[in-house]
C-alpha positions as CSV (number, residue, x, y, z in Angstrom):
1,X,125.1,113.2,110.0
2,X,128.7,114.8,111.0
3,X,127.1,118.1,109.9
4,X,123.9,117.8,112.0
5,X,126.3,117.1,115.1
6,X,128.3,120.5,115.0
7,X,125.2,122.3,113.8
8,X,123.7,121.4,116.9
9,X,126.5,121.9,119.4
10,X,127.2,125.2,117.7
11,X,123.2,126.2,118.0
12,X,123.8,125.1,121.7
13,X,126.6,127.5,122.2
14,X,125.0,130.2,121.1
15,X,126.8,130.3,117.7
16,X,125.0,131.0,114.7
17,X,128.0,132.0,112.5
18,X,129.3,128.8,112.9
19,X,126.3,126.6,112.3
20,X,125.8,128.7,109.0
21,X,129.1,127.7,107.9
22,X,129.2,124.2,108.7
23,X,125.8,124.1,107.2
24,X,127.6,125.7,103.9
25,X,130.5,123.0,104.1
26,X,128.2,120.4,104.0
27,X,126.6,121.5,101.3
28,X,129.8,122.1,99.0
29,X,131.0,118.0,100.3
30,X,128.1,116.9,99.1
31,X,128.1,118.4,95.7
32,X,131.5,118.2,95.1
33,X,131.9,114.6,96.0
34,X,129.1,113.6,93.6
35,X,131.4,115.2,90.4
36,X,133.1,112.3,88.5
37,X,136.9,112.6,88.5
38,X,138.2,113.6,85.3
39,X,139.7,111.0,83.2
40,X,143.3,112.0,82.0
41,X,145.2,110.2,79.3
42,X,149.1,109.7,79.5
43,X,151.7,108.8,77.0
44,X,155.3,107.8,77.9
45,X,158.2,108.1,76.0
46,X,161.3,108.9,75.8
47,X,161.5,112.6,76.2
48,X,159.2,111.8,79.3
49,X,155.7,112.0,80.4
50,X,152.7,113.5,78.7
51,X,149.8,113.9,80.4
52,X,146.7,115.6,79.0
53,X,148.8,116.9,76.7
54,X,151.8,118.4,78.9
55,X,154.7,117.3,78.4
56,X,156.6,116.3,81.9
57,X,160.7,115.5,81.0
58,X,161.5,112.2,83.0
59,X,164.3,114.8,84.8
60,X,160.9,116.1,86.7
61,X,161.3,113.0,88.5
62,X,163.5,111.2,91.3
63,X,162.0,107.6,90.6
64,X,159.3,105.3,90.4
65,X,157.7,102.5,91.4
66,X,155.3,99.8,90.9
67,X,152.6,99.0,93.3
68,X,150.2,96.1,92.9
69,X,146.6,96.6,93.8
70,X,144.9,93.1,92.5
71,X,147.3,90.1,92.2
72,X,145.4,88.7,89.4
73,X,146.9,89.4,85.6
74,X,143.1,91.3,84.8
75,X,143.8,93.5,87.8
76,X,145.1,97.2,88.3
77,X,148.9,98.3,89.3
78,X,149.9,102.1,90.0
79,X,152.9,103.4,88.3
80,X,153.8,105.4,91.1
81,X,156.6,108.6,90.2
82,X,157.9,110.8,92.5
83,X,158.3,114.4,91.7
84,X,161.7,116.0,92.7
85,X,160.8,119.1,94.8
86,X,160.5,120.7,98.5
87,X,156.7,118.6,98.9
88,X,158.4,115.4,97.0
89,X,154.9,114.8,95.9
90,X,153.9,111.4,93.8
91,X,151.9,111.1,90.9
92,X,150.2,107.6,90.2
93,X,149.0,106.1,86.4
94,X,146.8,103.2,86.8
95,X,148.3,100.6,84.1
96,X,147.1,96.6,83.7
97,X,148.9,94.0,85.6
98,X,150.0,92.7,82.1
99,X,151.8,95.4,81.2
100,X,153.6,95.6,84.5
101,X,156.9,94.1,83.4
102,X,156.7,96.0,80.1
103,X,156.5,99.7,81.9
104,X,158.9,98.5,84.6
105,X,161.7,97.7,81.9
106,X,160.8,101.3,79.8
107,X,160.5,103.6,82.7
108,X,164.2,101.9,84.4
109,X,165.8,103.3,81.3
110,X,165.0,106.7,82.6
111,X,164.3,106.6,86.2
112,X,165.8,104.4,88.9
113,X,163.2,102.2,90.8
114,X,162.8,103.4,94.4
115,X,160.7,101.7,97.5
116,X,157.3,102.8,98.1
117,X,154.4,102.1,100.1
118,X,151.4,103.5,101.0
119,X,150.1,106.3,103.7
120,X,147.6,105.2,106.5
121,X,144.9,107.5,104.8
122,X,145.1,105.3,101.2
123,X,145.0,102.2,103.3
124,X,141.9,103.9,104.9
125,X,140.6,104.7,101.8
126,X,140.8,101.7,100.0
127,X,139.6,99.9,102.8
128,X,136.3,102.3,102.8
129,X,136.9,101.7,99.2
130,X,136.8,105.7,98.6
């Protein structure tokens, strides 16, 4: 509907260009966000991280922390690790609520725990449910 919108106003200002390439973005959204995410396995251990087969040392990281998103023991946490580095970026691992005390004991023998919480666009998104 967005796309119609500036195709429109650009059509109206006499901008062709711009209406072909807003007509291409919406086109590439709308393939693109029908692809399933790919599904990544990790393995933690004491030299560090492995994900899809890399191997990530747990000196890559600053910390981590655990963030409840159900509050039921069937529910989903995020195992959320911060990257050391200029962009500080985080990486989260889905892991089952009953295996949150389990992880948090294993990864606090390599990583110190640090405070987290989330940015206005995940609270967006997981209210959207995206």
């Amino acid at each position: 509907m967005g796309v119609v919108a500036v195709v429109v106003v650009a059509l109206l200002q006499n901008n062709p260009l711009f209406a072909f390439f807003a007509v291409v973005a919406g086109i590439l959204v709308l393939l693109w966000g029908k692809e399933k995410p790919e599904y990544v396995d990790f393995e933690a251990g004491d030299g560090g991280l492995s994900m899809g087969g890399r191997p990530h040392p747990w000196e890559e990281f600053l910390g981590f922390a655990i963030h409840r998103l159900h509050h039921e023991d069937e529910g989903l946490s995020e195992l959320v690790l911060k990257r050391k580095g200029s962009f500080g970026t985080f990486w989260k691992v889905l892991v089952p609520n009953m295996e949150v005390d389990r992880i948090r004991v294993f990864t606090n023998h390599h990583l110190p725990e640090i405070e987290y919480e989330d940015s206005l666009v995940e609270h967006i998104s997981r209210l959207l449910r995206f």
